[in-house]
C-alpha positions in Angstrom: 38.9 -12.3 54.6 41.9 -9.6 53.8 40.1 -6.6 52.9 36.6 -7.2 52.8 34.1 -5.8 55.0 31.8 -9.0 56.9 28.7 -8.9 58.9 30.4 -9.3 61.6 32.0 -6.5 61.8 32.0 -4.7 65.5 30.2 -2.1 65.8 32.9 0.2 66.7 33.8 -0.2 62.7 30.2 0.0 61.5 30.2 3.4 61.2 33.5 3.9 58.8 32.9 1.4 56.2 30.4 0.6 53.4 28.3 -1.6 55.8 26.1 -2.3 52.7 28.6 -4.6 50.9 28.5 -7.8 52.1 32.0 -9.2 52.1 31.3 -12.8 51.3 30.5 -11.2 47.8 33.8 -12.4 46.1 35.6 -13.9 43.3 35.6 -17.3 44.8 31.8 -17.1 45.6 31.6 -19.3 42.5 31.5 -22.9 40.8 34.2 -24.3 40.9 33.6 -24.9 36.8 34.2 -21.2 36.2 37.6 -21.6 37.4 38.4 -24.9 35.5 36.8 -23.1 32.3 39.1 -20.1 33.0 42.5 -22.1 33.1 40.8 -24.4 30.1 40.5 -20.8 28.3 44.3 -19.7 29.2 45.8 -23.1 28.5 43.9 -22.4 24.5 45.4 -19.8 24.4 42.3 -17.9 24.5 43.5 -14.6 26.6 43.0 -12.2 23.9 39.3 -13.5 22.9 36.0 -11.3 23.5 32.9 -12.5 24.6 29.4 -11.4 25.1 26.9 -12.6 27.4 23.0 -12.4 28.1 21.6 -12.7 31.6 17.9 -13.2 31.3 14.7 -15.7 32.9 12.7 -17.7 30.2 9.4 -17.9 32.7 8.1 -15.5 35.4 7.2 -16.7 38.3 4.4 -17.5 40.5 2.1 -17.8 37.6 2.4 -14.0 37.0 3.1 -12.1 33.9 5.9 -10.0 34.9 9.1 -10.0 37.1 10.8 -7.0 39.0 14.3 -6.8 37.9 16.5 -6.6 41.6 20.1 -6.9 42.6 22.2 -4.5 39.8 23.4 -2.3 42.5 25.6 -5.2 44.4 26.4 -6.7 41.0 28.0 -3.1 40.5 29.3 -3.3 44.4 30.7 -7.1 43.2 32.8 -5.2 40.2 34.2 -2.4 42.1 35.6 -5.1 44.3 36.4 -7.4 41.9 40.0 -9.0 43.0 41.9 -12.1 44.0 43.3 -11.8 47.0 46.5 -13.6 48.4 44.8 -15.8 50.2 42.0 -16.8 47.6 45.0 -18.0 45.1 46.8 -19.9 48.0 42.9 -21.9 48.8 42.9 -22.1 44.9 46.8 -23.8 44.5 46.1 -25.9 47.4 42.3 -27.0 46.0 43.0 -27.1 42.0 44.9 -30.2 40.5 49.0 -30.1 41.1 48.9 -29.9 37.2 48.0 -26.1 37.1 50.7 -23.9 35.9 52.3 -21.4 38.5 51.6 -18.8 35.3 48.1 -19.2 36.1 47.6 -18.1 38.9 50.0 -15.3 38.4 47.2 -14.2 35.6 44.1 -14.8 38.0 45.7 -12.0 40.8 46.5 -9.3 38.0 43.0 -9.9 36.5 40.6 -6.9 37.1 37.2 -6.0 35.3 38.6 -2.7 33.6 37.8 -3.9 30.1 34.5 -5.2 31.0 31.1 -3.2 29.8 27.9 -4.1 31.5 24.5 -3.0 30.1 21.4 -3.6 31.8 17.6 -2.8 32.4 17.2 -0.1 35.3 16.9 -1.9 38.6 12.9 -2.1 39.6 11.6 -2.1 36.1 9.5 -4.8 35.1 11.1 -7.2 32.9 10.1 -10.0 31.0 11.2 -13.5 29.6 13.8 -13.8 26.8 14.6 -10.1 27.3 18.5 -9.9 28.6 18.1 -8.5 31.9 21.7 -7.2 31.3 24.1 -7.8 29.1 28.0 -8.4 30.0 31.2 -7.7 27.2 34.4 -8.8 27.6 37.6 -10.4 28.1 36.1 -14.1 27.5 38.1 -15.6 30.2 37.1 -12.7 33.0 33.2 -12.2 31.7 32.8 -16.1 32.1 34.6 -15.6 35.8 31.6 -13.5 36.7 28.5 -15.9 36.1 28.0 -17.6 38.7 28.2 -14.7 41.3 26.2 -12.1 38.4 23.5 -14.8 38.9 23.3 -15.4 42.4 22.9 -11.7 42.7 19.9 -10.6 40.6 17.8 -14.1 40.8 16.6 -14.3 44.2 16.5 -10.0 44.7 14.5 -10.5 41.6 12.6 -13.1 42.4 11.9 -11.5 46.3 10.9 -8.2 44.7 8.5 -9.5 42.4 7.2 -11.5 45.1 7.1 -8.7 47.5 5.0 -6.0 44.4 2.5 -9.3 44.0 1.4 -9.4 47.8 1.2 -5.4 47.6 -0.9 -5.5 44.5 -3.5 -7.5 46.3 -3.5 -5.7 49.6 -4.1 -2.5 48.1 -2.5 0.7 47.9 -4.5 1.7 51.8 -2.7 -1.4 53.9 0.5 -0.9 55.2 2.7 -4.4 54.3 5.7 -5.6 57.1 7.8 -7.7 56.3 8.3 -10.3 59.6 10.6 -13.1 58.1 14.0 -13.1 59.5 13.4 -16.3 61.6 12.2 -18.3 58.9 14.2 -17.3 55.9 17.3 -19.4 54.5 20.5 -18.0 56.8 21.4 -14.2 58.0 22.1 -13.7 54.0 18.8 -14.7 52.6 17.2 -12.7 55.9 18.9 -9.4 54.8 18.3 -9.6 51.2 14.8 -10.9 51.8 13.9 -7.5 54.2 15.9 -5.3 51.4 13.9 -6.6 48.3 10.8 -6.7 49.8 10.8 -3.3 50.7 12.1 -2.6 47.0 8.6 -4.0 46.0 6.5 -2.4 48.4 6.6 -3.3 51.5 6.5 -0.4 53.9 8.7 -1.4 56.8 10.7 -4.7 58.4 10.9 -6.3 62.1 15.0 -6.8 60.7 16.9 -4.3 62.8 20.2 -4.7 61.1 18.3 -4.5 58.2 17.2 -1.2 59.2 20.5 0.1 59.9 22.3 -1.0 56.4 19.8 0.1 54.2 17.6 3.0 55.7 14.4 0.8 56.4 11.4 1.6 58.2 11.6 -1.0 61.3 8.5 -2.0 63.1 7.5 -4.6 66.1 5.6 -4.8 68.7 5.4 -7.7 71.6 5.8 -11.6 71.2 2.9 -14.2 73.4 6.3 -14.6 75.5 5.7 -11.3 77.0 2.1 -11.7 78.2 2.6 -15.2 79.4 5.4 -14.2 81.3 3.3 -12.2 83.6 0.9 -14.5 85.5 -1.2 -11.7 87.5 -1.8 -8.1 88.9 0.9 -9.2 91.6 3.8 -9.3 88.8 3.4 -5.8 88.0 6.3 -4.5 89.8 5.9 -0.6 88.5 2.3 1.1 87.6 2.7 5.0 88.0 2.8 7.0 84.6 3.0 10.7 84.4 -0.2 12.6 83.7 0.7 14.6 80.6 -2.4 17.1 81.5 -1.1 17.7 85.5 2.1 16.6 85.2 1.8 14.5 88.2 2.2 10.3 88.2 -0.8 8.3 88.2 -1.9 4.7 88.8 -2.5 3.0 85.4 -3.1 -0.1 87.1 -6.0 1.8 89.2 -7.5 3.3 85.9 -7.2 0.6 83.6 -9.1 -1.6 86.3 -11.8 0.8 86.4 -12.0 1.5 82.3 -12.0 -2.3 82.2 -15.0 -2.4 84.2 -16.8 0.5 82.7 -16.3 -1.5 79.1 -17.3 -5.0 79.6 -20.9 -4.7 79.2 -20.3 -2.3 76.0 -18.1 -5.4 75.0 -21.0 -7.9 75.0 -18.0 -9.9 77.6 -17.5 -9.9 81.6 -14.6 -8.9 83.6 -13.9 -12.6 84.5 -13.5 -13.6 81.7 -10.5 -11.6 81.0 -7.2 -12.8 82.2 -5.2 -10.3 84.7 -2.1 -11.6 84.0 -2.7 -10.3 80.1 -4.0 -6.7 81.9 -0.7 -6.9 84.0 1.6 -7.3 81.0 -0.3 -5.0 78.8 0.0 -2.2 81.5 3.9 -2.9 81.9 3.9 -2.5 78.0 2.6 0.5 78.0 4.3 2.3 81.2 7.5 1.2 78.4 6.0 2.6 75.5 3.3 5.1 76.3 3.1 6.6 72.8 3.5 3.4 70.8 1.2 1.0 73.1 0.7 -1.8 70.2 -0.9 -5.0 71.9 -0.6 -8.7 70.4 -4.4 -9.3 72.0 -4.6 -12.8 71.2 -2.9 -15.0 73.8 -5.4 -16.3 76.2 -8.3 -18.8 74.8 -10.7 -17.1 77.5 -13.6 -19.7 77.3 -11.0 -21.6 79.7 -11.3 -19.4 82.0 -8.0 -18.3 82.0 -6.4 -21.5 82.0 -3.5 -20.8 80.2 -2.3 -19.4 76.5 -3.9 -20.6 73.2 -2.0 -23.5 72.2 -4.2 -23.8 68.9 -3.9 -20.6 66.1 -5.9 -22.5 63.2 -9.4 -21.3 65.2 -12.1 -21.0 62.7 -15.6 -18.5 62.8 -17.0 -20.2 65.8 -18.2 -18.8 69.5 -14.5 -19.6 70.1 -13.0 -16.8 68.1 -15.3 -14.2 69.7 -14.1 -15.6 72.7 -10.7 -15.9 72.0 -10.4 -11.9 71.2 -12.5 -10.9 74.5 -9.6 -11.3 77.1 -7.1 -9.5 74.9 -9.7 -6.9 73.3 -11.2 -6.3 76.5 -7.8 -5.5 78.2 -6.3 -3.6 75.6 -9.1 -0.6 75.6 -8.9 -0.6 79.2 -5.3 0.3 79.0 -5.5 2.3 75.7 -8.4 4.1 77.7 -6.5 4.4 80.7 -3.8 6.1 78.7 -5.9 8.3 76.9 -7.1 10.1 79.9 -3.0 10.4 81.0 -2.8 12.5 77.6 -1.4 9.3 75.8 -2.6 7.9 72.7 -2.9 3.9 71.7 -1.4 2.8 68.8 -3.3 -0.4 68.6 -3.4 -4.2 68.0 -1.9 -7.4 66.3 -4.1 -10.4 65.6 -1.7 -13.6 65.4 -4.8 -16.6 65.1 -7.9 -16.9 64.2 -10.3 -16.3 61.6 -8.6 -12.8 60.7 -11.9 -11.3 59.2 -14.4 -11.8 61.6 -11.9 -11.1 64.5 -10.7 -7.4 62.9 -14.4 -6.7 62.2 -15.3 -7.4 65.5 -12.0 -5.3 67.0 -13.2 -2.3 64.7 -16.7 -2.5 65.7 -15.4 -2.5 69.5 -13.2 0.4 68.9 -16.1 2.4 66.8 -18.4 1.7 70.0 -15.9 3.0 72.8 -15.1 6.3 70.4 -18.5 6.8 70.0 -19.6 6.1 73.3 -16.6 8.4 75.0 -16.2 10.9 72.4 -12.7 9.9 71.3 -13.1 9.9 67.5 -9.4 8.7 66.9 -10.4 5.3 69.2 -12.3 4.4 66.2 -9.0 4.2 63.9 -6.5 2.4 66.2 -4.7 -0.2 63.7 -5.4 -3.5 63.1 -2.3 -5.7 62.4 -3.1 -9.5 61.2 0.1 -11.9 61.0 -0.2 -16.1 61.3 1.4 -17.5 58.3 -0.2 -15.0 55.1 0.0 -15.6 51.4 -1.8 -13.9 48.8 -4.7 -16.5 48.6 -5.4 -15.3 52.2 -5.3 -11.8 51.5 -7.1 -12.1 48.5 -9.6 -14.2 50.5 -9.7 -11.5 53.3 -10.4 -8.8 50.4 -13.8 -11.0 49.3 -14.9 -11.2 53.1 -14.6 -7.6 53.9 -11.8 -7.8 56.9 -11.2 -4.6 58.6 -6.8 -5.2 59.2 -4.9 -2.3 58.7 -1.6 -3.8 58.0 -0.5 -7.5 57.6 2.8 -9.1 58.7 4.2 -11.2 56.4 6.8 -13.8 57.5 7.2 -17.3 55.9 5.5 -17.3 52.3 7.3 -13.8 51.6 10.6 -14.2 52.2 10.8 -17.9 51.7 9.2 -17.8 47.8 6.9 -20.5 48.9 4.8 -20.8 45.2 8.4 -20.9 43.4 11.5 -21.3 44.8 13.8 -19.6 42.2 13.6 -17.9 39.0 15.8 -19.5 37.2 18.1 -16.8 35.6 20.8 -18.2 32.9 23.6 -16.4 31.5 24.2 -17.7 28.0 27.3 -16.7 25.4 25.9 -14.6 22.3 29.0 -13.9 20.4 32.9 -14.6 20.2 35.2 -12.1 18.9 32.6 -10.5 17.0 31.2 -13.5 15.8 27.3 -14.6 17.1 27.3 -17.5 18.8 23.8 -19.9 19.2 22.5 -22.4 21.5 20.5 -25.5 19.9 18.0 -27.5 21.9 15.5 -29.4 21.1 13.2 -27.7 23.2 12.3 -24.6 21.3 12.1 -22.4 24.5 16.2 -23.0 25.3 17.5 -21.9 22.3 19.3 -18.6 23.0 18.9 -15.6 20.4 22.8 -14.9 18.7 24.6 -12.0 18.9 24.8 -8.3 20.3 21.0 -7.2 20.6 19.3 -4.0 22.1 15.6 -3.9 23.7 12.9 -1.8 23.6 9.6 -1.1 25.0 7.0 0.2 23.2 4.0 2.3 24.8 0.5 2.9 23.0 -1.6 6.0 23.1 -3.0 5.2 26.5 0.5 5.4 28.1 0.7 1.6 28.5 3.5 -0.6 27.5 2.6 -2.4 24.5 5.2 -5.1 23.1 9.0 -5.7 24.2 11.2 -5.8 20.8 14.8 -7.3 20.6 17.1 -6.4 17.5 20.4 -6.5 16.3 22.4 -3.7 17.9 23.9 -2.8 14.5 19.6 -2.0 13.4 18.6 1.6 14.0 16.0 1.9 17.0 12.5 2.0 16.5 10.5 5.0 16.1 7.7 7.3 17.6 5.2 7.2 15.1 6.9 4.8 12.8 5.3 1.4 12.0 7.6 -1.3 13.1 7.2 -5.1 12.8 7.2 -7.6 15.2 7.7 -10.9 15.0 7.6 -13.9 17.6 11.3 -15.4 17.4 10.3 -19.0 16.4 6.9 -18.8 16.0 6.9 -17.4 11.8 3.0 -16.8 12.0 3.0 -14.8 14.8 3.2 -11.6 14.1 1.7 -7.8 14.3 2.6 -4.2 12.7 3.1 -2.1 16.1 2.9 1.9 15.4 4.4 2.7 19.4 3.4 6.3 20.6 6.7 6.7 22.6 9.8 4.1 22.3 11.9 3.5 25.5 15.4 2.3 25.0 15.5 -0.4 28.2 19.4 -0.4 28.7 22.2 2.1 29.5 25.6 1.5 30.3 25.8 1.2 33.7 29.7 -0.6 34.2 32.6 0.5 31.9 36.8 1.4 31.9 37.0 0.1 35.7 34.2 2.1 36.7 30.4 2.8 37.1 28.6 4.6 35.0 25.5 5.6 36.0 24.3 7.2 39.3 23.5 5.0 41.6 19.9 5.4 42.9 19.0 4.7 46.5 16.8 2.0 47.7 13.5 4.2 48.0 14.4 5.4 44.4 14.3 1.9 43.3 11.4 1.6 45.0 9.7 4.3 43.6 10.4 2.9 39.9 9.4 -0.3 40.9 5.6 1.4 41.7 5.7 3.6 38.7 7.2 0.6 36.1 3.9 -1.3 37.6 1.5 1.3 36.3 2.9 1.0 32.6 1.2 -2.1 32.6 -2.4 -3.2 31.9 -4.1 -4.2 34.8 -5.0 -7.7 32.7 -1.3 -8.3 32.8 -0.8 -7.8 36.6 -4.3 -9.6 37.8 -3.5 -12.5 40.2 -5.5 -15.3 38.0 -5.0 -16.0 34.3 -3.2 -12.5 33.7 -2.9 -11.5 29.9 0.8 -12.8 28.9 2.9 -9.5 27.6 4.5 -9.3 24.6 8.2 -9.8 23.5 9.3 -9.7 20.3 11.8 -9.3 17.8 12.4 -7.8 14.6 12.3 -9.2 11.0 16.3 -8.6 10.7 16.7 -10.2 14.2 14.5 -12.9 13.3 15.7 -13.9 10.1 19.5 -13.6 11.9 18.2 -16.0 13.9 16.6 -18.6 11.8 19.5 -18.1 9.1 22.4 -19.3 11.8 19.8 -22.1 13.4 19.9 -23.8 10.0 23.6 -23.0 9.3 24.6 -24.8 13.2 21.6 -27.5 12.8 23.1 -31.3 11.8 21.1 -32.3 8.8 19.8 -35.7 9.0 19.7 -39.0 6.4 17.3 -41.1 5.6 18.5 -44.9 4.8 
């Protein structure tokens, strides 16, 4: 691909190039309809022609009553690189029918998105049906060019971010959230964009390491069950001296954490035997690696076996089994994080991957609380609980009712694949031609499209929280602070309600125009950051994960009756016989 930076890359490039464009973001990353439409268009005679268009979602998703707007920045990336290359036309002339004029494709390579104006909501506001997300003017033939790729760009970062601010509403501000879904998500693409959105809505780090490179994320990880099982007893344990941080001298951990481990057991409620030393040999290799960052997946060995070899079942439920199951890797893990301590080292702590995740971190924290206590090491008490094995919100919000004690979830699967909805369903519709609205008739109500060149607003009450969203005619003057404004549902005539807003916010600003962008581009933690603070405009009956209050969008009487005057102009009339 002339000219355009891949994933692939070697790293030898990396560092001299915009490593955050992907490259297979192109012109041709398209239906192949936009191209037929385009030489349809130029055949017409239909070069000169204008167009508007509105990119919007008629539904949030997942039940909710609000969507996180995502992806602007690489449609933005997507313009700036806008341009047929010499080897896109030859694919086209060797893919199109033989009928296509040469002229064509002479006008598809000289096409560029100067005369092109985007305006759009700020990326990681919330945003809600009917409401363009952003709004695209144009050469007709160039703006309809972009569709396909506009779209594929802001639906699933939308949909991924809004998914991502719904599982960190219902863990709560005091958990830390990691994203863990690279190996499950749909290709290296969906991985990257999956570990760059959710951190847009709130997650606080990702196991993706090139994801961590391109776009300045917090990466975390600790061990997988490969690692302990590969370590079948003390004998494995080819290195066990660590430097004592208080003499300076190297120590046996091995040695220490045999005899924490059998200072613990009965403060453990377990017994030595039970314990597999295998686990003890891996954990101790672990942390002669990572002495400051010992973080132990404790949840390998089904120990009422007796050691006989690693859990092959992670659905355990409350029985004498989970207490068991814990007990080998618990019991080993403060032995070393003990062990460690009295080196001068401190334990970061554990990851729960099966089992009934409530009753095994309550029973961890208790454990840790006890050996604090007991050896006057008030941190012990604190070491973190992580908790992954397949989470959704049901399970956290099912973990919040029974009172878990986990620190920080990993979320794989269910994040980054949208499990509860799949897309969100983002259209792009024409609004106006040369200056002249332009309406879409169905006969379901919801898919007709509202004509014409409109602004939005958002309107805020006294209490600071967004009351209505109201759509007019860009030609109306916007609504005022103080001023009582009317607003109407667009095809619903009884519905409606006198709104006085205590502040107005204009939603869109110009953010692509004369070849260039216009606004400054915030970074990913910025967008972030807006994404948290666009979340507290909102009543917390809108945001609630079941039955939430639907918001408000509206539009004004001139907007509505604009509407309703060109329905019945474009609608056939029918005849009775």
């Amino acid at each position: 691909m002339e000219g355009r930076l891949v994933y692939a890359n070697n790293n030898d490039n990396w560092e001299h190039q915009d490593v955050t464009q992907n490259g297979i973001v192109q012109p041709l990353l398209t239906d192949l309809y936009q191209i037929t439409m385009a030489y349809a268009y130029w055949k017409s005679g239909k070069t000169g022609d204008t167009a508007v268009f509105d990119l919007f979602f008629r539904q949030n998703p997942f039940q909710g009553e609000f969507t996180i707007f995502a992806g602007l920045d690489e449609c933005l990336k997507f313009l700036q690189n806008f341009h047929y290359s010499n080897s896109d036309i030859a694919y086209l002339k060797a893919t199109l029918p033989p009928s296509i004029e040469e002229e064509f494709f002479v006008f598809l390579q000289r096409l560029n998105v100067n005369d092109v104006t985007v305006y759009a909501i700020e990326e990681g506001s919330v945003a809600f049906p009917k409401v363009p997300l952003m709004r695209v003017e144009g050469p007709l033939i160039i703006v309809q060019l972009l569709e396909t790729t506009l779209l594929t760009l802001v639906n699933y970062a939308s949909l991924m971010a809004t998914n991502a601010a719904r599982y960190r509403m219902v863990a709560g501000k005091n958990v830390s959230l990691l994203e863990f879904g690279l190996r499950r998500a749909q290709g290296p693409d969906g991985g990257l964009s999956a570990s760059k959105y959710a951190y847009v809505g709130g997650f606080d780090g990702t196991s993706n390491v090139l994801a961590g490179k391109m776009y300045n994320i917090p990466v975390k990880g600790t061990h997988a069950h490969a690692y302990i099982t590969s370590f079948s007893d003390i004998g494995d344990l080819q290195h066990k001296m660590l430097v004592d941080r208080n003499t300076g001298q190297e120590r046996d951990l091995l040695a220490l954490s045999i005899e924490w481990r059998g200072k613990i057991a009965g403060l453990l409620d377990t017994l030595v035997d039970a314990a597999s030393d295998g686990e003890l040999a891996a954990l101790i290799s672990y942390a002669i690696a990572f002495p400051d960052g010992f973080m132990a997946l404790v949840d390998t060995y089904d120990v009422k076996k007796f050691n006989s070899g690693p859990l092959m079942d992670p659905t355990v439920g409350l029985t004498a089994r989970s207490h068991d199951l814990l007990m080998s890797g618990l019991l080993n893990f403060c032995a070393v994080a003990l062990a460690l301590n009295e080196l001068g080292y401190r334990a970061v702590g554990i990851r729960i991957d099966s089992g009934d995740l409530a009753y095994l971190s309550n029973k961890a924290r208790e454990c840790f609380v006890k050996i604090g206590n007991k050896y006057n090491i008030p941190w012990f008490a604190q070491l973190q609980i992580v908790a992954s094995n397949d989470i959704n919100e049901e399970t956290i919000l099912s973990l919040n009712e029974q009172g878990h004690k986990i620190d920080c979830f990993g979320i794989g699967t269910h994040l980054v694949t949208c499990q509860r909805q799949p897309a969100l369903g983002c259209v792009y519709k024409l609004v106006e031609v040369n200056g002249v609205p332009r309406i879409k008739l169905s006969q379901d109500v919801g898919k007709v499209t509202m004509p014409g060149r409109k602004d939005a607003y958002r309107l805020y009450g006294a209490d600071g929280h967004a009351l209505i969203d109201l759509m007019q005619r860009s030609i109306e003057p916007p609504p005022q602070a103080g001023e009582r404004v009317l607003c109407r549902h667009p095809f619903q005539e009884s519905k409606r309600a006198y709104v006085i807003p205590t502040s107005v916010e204009a939603l869109y600003k110009v953010y692509w125009q004369n070849g260039k962008v216009c606004q400054p581009q915030p970074s990913l933690k910025e967008v972030r950051d807006r994404v948290r603070a666009s979340l507290q405009t909102l009543r917390q009956d809108h945001k609630r994960n079941l039955n939430p209050t639907p918001y408000k969008v509206a539009v004004s009487d001139c907007l509505y009756n604009f509407i309703h005057d060109l329905w019945l102009q474009n609608a056939p009339i029918g005849e009775l016989s």
